[in-house]
C-alpha positions in Angstrom: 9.4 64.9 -62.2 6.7 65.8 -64.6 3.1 67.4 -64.0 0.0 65.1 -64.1 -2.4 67.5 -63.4 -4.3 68.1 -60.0 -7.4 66.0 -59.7 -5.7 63.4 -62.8 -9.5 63.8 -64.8 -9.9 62.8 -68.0 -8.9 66.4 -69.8 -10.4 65.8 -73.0 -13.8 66.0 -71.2 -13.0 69.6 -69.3 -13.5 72.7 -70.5 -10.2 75.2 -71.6 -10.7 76.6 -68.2 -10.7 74.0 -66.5 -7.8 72.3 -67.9 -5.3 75.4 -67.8 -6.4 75.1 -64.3 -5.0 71.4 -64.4 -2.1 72.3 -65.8 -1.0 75.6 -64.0 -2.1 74.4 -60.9 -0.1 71.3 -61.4 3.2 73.0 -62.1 2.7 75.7 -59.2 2.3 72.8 -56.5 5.1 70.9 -57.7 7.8 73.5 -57.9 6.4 74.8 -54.4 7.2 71.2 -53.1 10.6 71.1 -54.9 11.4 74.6 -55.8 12.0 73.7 -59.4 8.8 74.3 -62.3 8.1 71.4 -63.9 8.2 71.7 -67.7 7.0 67.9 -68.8 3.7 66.8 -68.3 2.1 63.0 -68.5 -1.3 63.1 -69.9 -4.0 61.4 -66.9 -4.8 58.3 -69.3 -2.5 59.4 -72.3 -5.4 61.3 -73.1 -5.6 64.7 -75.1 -7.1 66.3 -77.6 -6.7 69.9 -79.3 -7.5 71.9 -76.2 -5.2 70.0 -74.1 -2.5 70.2 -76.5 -3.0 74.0 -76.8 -2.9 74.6 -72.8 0.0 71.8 -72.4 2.4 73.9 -75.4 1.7 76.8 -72.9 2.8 75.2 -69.5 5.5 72.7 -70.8 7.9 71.9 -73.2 6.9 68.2 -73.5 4.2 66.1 -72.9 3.9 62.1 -73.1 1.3 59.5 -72.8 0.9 56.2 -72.6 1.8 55.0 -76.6 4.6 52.3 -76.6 6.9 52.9 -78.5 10.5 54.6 -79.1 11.5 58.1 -80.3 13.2 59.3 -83.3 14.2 62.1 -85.7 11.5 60.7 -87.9 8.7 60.4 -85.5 9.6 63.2 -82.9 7.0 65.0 -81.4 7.8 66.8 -78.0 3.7 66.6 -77.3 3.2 62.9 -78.0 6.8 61.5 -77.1 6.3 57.4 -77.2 7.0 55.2 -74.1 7.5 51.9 -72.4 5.2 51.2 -69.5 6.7 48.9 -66.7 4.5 46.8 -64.9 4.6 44.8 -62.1 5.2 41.5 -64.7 7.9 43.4 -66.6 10.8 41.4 -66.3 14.5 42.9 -66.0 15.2 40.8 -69.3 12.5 42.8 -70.9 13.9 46.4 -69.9 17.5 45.2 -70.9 16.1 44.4 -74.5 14.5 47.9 -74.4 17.5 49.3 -73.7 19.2 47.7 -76.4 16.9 48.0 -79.2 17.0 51.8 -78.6 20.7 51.7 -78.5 20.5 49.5 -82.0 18.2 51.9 -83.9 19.5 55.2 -82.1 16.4 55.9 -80.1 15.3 57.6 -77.1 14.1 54.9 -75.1 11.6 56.5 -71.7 10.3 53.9 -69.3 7.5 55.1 -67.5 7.6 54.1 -63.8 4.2 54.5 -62.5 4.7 53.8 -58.7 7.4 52.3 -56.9 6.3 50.7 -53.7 6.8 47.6 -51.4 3.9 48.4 -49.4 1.2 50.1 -51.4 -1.7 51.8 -49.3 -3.9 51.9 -49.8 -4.3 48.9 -51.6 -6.0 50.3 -54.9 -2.4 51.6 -55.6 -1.2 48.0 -56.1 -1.4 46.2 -59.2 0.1 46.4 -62.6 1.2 49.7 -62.2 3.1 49.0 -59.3 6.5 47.6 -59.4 8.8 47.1 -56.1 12.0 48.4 -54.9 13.6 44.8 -55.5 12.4 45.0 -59.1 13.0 48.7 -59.9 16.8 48.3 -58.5 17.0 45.2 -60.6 15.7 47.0 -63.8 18.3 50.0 -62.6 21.4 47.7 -62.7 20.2 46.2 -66.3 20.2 50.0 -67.2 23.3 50.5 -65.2 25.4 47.6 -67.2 24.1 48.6 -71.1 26.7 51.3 -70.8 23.5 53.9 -71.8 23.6 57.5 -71.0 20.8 58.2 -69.1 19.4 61.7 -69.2 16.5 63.6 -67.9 13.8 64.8 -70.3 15.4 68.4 -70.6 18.6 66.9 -71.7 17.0 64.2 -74.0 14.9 67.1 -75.6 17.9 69.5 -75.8 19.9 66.4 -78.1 17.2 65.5 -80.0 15.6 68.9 -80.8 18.2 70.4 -83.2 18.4 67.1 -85.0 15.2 67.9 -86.7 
């Protein structure tokens, strides 16, 4: 579980205040819900600037946003780590080859999962960004069957940092 701020603004537009608010407001509510401080964020949009990047190396130890891509000793940055978005027309073909071109060139592969739901209400929260159950547990068992570790963004971050 990463923070995504409170009110998901655009931050680049908000004051210094007003995004350390975001951000430490973000992580208090969360680890109240699960007793656990979250120390990833998502930037709302995948957008950031200087004065986010400031207050986000403050509150978390990594932060991604919406980039495609795949991460790598050679590109690594814990404050812009690369992703794949999965959409509602992402296939489970498509994840598998995900998974297995990060397990060719040694990369660490994150699929970003914006909502999971079969009934989405209210409807606004369908669309691309919503896949269902039946096609997350599909994606899951592709996963499942590559033979990939999977790992949480702590443990991903605590292999890959002394690399560099």
């Amino acid at each position: 579980i990463a923070s995504h701020t409170v009110t998901h603004d655009d931050l680049t537009q908000e004051t210094a205040a007003q995004v350390n608010t975001e951000m430490s407001q973000s992580q208090a509510t969360l680890k109240s819900i699960t007793g656990v401080s979250p120390t990833d964020l998502a930037y709302p949009y995948g957008l950031y600037n200087s004065t986010v990047l400031s207050a986000a190396k403050q509150y978390y130890t990594a932060a991604r946003g919406v980039e495609d891509g795949y991460n790598s000793v050679d590109n690594f940055n814990p404050y812009d780590l690369k992703v794949q978005n999965v959409y509602d027309t992402t296939t489970t073909a498509q994840v598998a080859d995900w998974v297995a071109q990060a397990q060719a060139t040694d990369t660490w592969l994150i699929l970003v999962y914006h909502s999971v739901d079969d009934n989405p209400n209210p409807a606004t929260d369908a669309g691309i960004y919503n896949v269902t159950t039946a096609q997350f547990s599909a994606q899951l068992t592709a996963i499942k069957a590559s033979g990939v570790t999977v790992d949480t963004m702590q443990q991903a971050l605590q292999v890959l940092t002394p690399q560099l």
